[in-house]
MIGUMI-945900 format. One record per residue (C-alpha): residue number from 1; chain; x, y, z. Coordinates in nm, 2 decimals. Layout:
// MIGUMI-945900
+-----+--------+--------+--------+--------+
! num ! chaine !      x !      y !      z !
+-----+--------+--------+--------+--------+
! NUM !      A !      X !      Y !      Z !
...
+-----+--------+--------+--------+--------+
This chain:
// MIGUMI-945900
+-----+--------+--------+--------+--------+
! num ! chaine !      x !      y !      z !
+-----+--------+--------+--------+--------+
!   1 !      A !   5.46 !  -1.27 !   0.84 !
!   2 !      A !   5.23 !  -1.32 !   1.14 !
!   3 !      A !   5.11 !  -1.07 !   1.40 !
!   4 !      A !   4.88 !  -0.92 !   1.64 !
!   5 !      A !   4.73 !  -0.58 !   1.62 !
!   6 !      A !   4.43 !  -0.40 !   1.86 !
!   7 !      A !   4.14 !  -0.37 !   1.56 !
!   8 !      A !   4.06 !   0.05 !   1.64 !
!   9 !      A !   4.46 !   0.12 !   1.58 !
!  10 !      A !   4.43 !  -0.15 !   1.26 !
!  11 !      A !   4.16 !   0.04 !   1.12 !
!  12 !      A !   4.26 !   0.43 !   1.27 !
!  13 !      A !   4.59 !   0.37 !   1.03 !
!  14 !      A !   4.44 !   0.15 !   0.73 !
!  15 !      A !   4.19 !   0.49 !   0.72 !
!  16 !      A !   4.51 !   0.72 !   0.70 !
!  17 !      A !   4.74 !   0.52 !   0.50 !
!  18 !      A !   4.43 !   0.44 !   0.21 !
!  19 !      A !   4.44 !   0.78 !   0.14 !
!  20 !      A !   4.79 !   0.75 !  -0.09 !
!  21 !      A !   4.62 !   0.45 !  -0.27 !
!  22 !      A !   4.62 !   0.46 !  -0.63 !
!  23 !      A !   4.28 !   0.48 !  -0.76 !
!  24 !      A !   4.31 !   0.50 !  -1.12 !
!  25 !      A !   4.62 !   0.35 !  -1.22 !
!  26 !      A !   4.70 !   0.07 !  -1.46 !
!  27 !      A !   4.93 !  -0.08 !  -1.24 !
!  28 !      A !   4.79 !  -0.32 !  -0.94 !
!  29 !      A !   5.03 !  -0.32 !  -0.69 !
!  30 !      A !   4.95 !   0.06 !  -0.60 !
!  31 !      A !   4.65 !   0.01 !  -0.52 !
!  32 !      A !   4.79 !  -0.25 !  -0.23 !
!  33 !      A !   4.91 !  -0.17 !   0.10 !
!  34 !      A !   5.25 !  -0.24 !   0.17 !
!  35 !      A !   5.28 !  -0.40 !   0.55 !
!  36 !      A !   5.66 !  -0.47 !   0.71 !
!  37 !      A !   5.64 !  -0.62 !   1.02 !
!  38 !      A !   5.97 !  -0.58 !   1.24 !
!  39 !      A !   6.09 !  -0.49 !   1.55 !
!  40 !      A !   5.74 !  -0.47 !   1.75 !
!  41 !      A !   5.59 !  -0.26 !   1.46 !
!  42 !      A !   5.38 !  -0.28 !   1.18 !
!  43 !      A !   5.50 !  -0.05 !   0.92 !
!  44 !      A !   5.23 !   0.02 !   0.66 !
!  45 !      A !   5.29 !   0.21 !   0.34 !
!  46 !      A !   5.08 !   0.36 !   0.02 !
!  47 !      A !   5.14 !   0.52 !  -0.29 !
!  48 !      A !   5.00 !   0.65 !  -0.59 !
!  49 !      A !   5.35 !   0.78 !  -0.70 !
!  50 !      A !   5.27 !   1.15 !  -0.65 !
!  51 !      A !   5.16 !   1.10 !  -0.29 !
!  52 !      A !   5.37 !   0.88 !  -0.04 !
!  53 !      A !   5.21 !   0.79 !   0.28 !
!  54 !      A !   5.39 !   0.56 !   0.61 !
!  55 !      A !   5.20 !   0.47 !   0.97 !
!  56 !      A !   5.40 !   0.31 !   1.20 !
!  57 !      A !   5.19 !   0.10 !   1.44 !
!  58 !      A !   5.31 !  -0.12 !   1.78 !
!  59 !      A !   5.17 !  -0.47 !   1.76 !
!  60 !      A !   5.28 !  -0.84 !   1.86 !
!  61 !      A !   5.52 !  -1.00 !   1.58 !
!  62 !      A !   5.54 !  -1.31 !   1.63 !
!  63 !      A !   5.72 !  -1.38 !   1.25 !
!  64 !      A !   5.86 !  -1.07 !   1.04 !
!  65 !      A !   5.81 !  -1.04 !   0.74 !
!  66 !      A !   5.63 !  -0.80 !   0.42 !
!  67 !      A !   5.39 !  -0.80 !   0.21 !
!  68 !      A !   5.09 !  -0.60 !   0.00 !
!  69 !      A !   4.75 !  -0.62 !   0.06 !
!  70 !      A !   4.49 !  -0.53 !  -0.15 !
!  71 !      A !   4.43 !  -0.19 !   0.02 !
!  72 !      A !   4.01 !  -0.08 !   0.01 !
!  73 !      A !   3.93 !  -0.47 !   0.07 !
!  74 !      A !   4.15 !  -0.54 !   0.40 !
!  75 !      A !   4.02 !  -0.18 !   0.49 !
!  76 !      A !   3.63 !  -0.30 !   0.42 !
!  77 !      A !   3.72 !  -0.61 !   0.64 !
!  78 !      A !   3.92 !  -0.49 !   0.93 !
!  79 !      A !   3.65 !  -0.17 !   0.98 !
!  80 !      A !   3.37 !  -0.42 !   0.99 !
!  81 !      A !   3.56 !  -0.65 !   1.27 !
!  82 !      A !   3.46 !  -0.70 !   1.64 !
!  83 !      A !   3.66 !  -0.45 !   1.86 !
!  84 !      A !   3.91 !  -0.71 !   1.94 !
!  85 !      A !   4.27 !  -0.86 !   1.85 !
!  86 !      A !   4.31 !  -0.88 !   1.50 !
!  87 !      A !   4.57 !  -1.18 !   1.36 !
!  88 !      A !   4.72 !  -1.13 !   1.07 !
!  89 !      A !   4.95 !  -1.45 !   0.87 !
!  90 !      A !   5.08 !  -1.44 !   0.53 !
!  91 !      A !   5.13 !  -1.77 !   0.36 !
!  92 !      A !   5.24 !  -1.78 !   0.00 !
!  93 !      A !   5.03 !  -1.53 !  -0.21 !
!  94 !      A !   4.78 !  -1.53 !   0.07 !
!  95 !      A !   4.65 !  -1.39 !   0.40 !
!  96 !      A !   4.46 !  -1.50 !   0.67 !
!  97 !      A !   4.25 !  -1.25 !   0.88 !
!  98 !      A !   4.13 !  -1.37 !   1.17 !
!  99 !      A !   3.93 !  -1.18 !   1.48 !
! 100 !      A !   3.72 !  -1.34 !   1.75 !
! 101 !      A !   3.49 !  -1.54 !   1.54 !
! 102 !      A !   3.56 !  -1.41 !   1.21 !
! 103 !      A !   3.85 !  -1.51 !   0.97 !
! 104 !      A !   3.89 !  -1.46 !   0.57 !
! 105 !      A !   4.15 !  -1.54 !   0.33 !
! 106 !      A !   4.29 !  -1.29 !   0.08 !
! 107 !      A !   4.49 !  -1.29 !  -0.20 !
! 108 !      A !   4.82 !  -1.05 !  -0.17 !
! 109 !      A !   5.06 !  -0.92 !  -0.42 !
! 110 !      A !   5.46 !  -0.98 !  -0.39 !
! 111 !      A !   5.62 !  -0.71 !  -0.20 !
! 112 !      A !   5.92 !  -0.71 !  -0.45 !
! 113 !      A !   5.74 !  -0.52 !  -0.68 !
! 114 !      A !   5.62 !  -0.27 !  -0.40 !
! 115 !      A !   5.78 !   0.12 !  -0.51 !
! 116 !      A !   6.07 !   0.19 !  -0.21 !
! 117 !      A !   5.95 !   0.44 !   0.02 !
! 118 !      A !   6.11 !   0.79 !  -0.08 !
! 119 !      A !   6.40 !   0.92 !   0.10 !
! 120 !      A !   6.44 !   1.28 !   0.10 !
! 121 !      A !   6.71 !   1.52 !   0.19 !
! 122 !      A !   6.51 !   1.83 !   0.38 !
! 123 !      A !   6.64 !   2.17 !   0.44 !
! 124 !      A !   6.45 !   2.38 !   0.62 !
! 125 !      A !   6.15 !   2.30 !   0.85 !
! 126 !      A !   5.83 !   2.44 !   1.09 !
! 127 !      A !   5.71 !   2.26 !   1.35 !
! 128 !      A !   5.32 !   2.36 !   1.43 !
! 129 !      A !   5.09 !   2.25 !   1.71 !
! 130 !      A !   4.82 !   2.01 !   1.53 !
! 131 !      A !   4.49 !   2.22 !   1.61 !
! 132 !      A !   4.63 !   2.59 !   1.53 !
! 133 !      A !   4.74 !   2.40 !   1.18 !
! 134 !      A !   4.40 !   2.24 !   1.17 !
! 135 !      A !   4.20 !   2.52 !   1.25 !
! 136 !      A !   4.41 !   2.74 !   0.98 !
! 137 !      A !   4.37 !   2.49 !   0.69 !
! 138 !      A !   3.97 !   2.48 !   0.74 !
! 139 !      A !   3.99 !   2.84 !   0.71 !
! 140 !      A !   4.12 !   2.89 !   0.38 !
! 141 !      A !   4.11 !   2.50 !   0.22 !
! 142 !      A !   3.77 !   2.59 !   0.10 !
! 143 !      A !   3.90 !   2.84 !  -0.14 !
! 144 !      A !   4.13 !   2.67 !  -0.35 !
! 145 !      A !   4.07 !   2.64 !  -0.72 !
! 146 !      A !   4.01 !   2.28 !  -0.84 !
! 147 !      A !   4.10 !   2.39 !  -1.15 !
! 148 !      A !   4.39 !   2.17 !  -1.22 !
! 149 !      A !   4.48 !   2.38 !  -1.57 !
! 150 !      A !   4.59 !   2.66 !  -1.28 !
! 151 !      A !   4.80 !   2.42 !  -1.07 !
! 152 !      A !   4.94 !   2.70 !  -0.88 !
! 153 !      A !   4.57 !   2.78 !  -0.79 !
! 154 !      A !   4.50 !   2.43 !  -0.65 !
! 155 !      A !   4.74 !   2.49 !  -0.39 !
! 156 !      A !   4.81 !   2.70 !  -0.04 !
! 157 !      A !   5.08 !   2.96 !  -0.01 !
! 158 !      A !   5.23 !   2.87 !   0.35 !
! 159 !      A !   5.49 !   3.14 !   0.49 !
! 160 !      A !   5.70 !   3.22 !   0.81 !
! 161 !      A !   5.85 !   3.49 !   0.84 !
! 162 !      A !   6.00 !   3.54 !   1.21 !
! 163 !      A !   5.64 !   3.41 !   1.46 !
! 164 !      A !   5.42 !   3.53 !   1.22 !
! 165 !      A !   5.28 !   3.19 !   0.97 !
! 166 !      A !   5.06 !   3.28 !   0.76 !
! 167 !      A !   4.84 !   3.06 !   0.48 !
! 168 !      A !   4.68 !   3.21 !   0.19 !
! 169 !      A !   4.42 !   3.05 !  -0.13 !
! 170 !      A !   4.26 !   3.23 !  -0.37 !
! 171 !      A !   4.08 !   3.10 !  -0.70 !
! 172 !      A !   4.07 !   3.43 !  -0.86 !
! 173 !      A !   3.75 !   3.49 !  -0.77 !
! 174 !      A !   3.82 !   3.51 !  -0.40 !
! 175 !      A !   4.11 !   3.51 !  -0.14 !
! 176 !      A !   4.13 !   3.37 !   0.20 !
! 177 !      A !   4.43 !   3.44 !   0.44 !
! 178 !      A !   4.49 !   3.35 !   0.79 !
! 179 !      A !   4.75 !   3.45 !   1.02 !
! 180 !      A !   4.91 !   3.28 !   1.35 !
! 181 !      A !   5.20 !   3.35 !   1.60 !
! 182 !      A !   5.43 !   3.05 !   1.67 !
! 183 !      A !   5.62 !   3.00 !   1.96 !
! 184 !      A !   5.92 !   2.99 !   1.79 !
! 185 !      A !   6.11 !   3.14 !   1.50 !
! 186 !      A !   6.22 !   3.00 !   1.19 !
! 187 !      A !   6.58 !   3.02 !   1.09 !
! 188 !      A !   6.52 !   3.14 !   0.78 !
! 189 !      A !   6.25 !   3.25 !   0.58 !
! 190 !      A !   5.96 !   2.96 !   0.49 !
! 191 !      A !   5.80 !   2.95 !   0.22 !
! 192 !      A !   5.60 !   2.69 !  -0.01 !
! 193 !      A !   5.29 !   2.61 !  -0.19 !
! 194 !      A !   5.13 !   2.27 !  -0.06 !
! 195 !      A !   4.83 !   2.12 !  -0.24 !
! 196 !      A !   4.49 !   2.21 !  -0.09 !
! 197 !      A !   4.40 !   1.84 !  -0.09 !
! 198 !      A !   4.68 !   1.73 !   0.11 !
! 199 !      A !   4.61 !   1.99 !   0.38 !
! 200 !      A !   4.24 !   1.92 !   0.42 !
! 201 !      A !   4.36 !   1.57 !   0.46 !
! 202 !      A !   4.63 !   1.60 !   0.67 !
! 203 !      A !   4.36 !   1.84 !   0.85 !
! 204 !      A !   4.14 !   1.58 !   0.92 !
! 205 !      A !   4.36 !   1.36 !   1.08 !
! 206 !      A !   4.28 !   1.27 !   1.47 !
! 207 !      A !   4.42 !   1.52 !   1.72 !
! 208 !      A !   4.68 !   1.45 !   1.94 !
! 209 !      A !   4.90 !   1.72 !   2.13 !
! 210 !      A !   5.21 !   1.60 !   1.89 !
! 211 !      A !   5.32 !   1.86 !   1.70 !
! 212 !      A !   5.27 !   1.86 !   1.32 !
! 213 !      A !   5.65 !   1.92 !   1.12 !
! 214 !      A !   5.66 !   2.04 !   0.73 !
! 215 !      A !   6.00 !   2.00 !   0.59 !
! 216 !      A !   6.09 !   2.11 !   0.26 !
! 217 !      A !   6.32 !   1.94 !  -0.01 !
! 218 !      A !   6.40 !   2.04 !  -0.34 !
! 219 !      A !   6.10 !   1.99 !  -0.50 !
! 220 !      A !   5.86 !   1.76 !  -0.23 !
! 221 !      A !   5.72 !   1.81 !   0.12 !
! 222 !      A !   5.77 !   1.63 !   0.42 !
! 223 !      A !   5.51 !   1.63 !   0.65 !
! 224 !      A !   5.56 !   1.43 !   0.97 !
! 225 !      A !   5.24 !   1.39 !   1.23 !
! 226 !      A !   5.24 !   1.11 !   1.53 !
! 227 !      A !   5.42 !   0.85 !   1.40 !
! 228 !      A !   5.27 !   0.91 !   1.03 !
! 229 !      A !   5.49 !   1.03 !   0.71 !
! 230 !      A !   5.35 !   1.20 !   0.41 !
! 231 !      A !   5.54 !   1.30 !   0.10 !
! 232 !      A !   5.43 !   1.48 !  -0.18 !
! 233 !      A !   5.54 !   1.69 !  -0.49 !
! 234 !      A !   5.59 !   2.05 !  -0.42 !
! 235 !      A !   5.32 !   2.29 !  -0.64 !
! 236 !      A !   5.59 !   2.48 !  -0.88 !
! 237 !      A !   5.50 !   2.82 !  -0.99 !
! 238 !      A !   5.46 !   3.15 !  -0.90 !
! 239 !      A !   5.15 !   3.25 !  -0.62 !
! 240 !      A !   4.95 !   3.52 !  -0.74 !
! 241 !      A !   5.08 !   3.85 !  -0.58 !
! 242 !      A !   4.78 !   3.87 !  -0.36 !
! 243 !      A !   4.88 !   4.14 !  -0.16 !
! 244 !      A !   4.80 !   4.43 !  -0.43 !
! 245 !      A !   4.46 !   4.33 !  -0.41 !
! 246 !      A !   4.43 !   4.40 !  -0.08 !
! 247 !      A !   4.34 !   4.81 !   0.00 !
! 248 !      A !   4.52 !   5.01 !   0.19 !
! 249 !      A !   4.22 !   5.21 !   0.34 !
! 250 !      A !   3.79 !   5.22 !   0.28 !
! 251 !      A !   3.53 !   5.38 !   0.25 !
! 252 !      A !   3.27 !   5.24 !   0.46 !
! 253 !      A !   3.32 !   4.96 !   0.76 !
! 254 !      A !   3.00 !   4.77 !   0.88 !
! 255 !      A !   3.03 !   4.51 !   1.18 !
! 256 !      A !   2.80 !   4.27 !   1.19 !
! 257 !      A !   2.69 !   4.00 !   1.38 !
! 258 !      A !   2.81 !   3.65 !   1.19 !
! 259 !      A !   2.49 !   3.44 !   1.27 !
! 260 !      A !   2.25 !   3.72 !   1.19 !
! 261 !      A !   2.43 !   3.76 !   0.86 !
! 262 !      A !   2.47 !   3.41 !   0.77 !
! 263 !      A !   2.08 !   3.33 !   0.84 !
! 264 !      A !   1.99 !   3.65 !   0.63 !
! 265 !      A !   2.23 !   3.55 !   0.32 !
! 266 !      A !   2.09 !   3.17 !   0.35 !
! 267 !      A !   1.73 !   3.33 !   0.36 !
! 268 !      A !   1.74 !   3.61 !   0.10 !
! 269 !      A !   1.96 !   3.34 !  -0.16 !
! 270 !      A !   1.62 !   3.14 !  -0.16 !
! 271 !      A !   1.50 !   3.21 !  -0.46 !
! 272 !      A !   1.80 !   3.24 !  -0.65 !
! 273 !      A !   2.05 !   2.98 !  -0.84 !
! 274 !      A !   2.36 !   2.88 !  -0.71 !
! 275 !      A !   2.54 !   3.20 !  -0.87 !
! 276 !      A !   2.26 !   3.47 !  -0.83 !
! 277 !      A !   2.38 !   3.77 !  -0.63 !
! 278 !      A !   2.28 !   3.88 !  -0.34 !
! 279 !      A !   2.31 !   4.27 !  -0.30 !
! 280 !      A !   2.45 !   4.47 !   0.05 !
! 281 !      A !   2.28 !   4.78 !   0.08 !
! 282 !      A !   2.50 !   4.95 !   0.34 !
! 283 !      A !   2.30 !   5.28 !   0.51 !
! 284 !      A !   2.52 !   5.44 !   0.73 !
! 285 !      A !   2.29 !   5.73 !   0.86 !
! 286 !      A !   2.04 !   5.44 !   0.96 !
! 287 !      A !   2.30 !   5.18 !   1.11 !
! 288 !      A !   2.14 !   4.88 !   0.86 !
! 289 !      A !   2.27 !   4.64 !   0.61 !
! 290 !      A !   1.99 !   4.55 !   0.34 !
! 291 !      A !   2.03 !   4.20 !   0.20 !
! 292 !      A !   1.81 !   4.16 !  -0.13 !
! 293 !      A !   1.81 !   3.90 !  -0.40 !
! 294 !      A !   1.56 !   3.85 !  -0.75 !
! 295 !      A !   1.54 !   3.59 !  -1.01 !
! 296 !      A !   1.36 !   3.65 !  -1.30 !
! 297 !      A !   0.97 !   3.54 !  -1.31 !
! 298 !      A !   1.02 !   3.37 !  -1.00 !
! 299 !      A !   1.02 !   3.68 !  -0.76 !
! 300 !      A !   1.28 !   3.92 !  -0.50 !
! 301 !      A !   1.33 !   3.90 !  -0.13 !
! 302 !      A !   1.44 !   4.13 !   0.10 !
! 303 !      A !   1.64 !   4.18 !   0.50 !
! 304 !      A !   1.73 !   4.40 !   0.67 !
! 305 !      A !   2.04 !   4.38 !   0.93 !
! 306 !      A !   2.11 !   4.62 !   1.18 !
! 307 !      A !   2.49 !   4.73 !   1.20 !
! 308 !      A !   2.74 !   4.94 !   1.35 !
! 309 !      A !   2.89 !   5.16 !   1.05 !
! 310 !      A !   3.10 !   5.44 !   0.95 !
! 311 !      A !   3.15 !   5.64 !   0.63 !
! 312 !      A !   2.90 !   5.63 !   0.30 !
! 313 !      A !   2.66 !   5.47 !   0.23 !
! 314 !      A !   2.73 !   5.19 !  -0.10 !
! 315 !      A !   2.53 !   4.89 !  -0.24 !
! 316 !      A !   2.74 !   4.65 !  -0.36 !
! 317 !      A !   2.70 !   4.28 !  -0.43 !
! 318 !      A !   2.85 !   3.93 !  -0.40 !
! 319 !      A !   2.79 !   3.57 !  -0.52 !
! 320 !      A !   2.63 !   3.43 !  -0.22 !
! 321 !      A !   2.76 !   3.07 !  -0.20 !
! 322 !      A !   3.12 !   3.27 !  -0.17 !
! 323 !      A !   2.99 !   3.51 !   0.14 !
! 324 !      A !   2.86 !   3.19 !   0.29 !
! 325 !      A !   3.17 !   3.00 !   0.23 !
! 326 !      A !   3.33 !   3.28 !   0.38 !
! 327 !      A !   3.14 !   3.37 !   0.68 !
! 328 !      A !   3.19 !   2.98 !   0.74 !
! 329 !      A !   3.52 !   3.01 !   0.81 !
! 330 !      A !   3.48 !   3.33 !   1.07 !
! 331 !      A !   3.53 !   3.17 !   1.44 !
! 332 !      A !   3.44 !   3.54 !   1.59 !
! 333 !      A !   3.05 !   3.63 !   1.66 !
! 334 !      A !   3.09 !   3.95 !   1.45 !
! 335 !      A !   3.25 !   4.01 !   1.12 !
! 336 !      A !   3.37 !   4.37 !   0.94 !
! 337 !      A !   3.26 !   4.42 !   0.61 !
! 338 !      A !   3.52 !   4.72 !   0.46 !
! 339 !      A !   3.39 !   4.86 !   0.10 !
! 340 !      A !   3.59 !   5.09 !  -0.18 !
! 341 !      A !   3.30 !   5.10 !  -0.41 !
! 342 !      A !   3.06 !   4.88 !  -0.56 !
! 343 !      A !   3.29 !   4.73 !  -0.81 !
! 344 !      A !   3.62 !   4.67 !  -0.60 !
! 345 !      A !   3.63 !   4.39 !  -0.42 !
! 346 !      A !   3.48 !   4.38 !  -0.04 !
! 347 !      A !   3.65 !   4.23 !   0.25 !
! 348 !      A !   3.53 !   4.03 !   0.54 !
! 349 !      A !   3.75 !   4.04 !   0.84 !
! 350 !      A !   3.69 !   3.84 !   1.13 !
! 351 !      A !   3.67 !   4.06 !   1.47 !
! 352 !      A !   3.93 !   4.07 !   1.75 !
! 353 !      A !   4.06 !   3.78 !   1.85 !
! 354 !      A !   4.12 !   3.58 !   1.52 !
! 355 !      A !   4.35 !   3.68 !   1.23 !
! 356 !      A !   4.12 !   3.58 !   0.92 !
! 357 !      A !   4.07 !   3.82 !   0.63 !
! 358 !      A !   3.79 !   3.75 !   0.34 !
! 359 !      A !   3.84 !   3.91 !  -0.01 !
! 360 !      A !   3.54 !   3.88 !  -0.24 !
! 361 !      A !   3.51 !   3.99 !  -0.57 !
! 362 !      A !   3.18 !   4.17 !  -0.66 !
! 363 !      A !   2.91 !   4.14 !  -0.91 !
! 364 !      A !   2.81 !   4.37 !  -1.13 !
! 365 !      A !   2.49 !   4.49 !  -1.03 !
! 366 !      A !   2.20 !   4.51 !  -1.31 !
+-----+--------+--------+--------+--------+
């Protein structure tokens, strides 16, 4: 195998493809990178047999030919190389890397032994512009569990029905769900639980105006992206019915302004731990929002928010890394905050403009 490759596209897919390296595993050749060159492309593959991943790149081939690389070491060397042509040529159970004045010699495992890249018969299939898919995943990603002993939990719950897609997490403690109209249809109902790590991953990719495709098979994904392939194992289970936690009315709405309530959360949480509450003191008659927060033999603090509000006043109170985590994830400059009672759960809904609802479970105040 010898070829040619532009560095920045070398290391833009080495970046991608390390992802579905094996880190743990006994068995060497998955933590390799498989590379096929052919045809004017470089295919490169990765696997930690759960998660498949394949990035086809353009380069020069001057001979064809495969082989595995050990995958974080040609990743180390290629990111570190001057922005220029990179040559790659296998000889034996070696490679030599070579760019502008640089060149190093690595050892390289026998493609042979390399798992086949999965093929998968997919049924059905959405096709979603890359930043409305980004922008929905960073929404709700940072609620899932990482409990792995609730697998279900460690997932997101991605629907279609008609326009409307719709992602929801939750890790009991809280629930995140976003909403977005596609252009087109689906052809039959969608529906599937993807693991929260893939998203954020697939998430972070770089943005191009391709469109992003999730196909379903029996019991894997297919998610295709530029001229990228993942493949992973569907989450099997059943979600949480999360819609019975969700109220049909309330009794008292306060819309505030997102920075002002961030900044007095991140203030008033100063002298508590990571899981101290901080308490909302909703006054209707005078249009405010108290935030307060104590820790024992340390000392209390106090805020005060002004609001626009409507029917009784209610103190109720939240973990305060969860409101933050939240509010975070609001793209609007003012939120809702809609309240039952103190102990029912309160809801953050971002204003006009953005489909994003909050759920919070409360603490018990002392």
């Amino acid at each position: 195998m010898k070829f040619s490759i532009n560095q920045a596209e070398l290391q833009d897919a080495l970046a991608v493809v390390l992802k579905g390296i094996a880190t743990r595993s006994t068995l060497p050749i998955l933590s390799g990178i498989y590379l096929n060159a052919q045809n004017d492309h470089v295919t490169l593959q990765a696997t930690d047999l759960e998660l498949s991943i394949q990035y086809t790149i353009p380069a020069l081939i001057e001979e064809e030919g495969r082989s595995v690389f050990p995958g974080k070491l040609f990743f180390d060397i290629v990111k570190n190389l001057p922005d220029a042509a990179v040559h790659v040529e296998t000889l034996d159970e070696a490679a030599v890397i070579t760019c502008d004045a640089s060149s190093f010699s690595i050892k390289t495992l026998d493609a042979e032994d390399f798992p086949g890249f999965p093929h998968v018969d997919t049924q059905q299939a959405i096709s979603i512009p890359f930043s409305q898919f980004s922008s929905m995943v960073k929404r709700v990603a940072r609620v899932v569990s990482k409990d792995e002993s609730r697998a279900i939990l460690t997932g997101v719950l991605i629907t279609l029905e008609g326009v409307t897609l719709k992602m929801v997490a939750t890790d009991s403690y809280r629930l995140a769900i976003t909403e977005a109209q596609l252009d087109e249809p689906a052809a039959e109902g969608f529906q599937a639980v993807i693991a929260g790590s893939l998203l954020q991953e697939l998430a972070s990719l770089n943005r191009t105006d391709d469109p992003l495709t999730i196909a379903l098979a029996e019991n894997q994904i297919v998610v295709t992206y530029h001229d990228t392939v993942f493949i992973n194992r569907r989450i099997e289970g059943n979600f949480p019915n999360y819609r019975q936690l969700l109220p049909d009315s309330y009794n008292t709405r306060v819309q505030l302004n997102v920075s002002h309530l961030v900044s007095g959360v991140k203030r008033t949480s100063i002298l508590g731990q990571q899981s101290s509450p901080v308490k909302f003191a909703i006054d209707v008659d005078s249009q405010t929002v108290q935030l307060s927060a104590a820790a024992q033999d340390v000392g209390s603090a106090q805020e005060t928010l002004t609001c626009q509000g409507e029917g009784e006043n209610v103190e109720i109170a939240f973990n305060y890394a969860y409101v933050l985590d939240g509010l975070g994830s609001v793209g609007t400059d003012n939120v809702y905050l809609e309240v039952q009672t103190s102990m029912k759960p309160g809801i953050f809904k971002a204003a006009e403009g953005e489909n994003f609802l909050y759920l919070v479970m409360p603490v018990r105040i002392s």
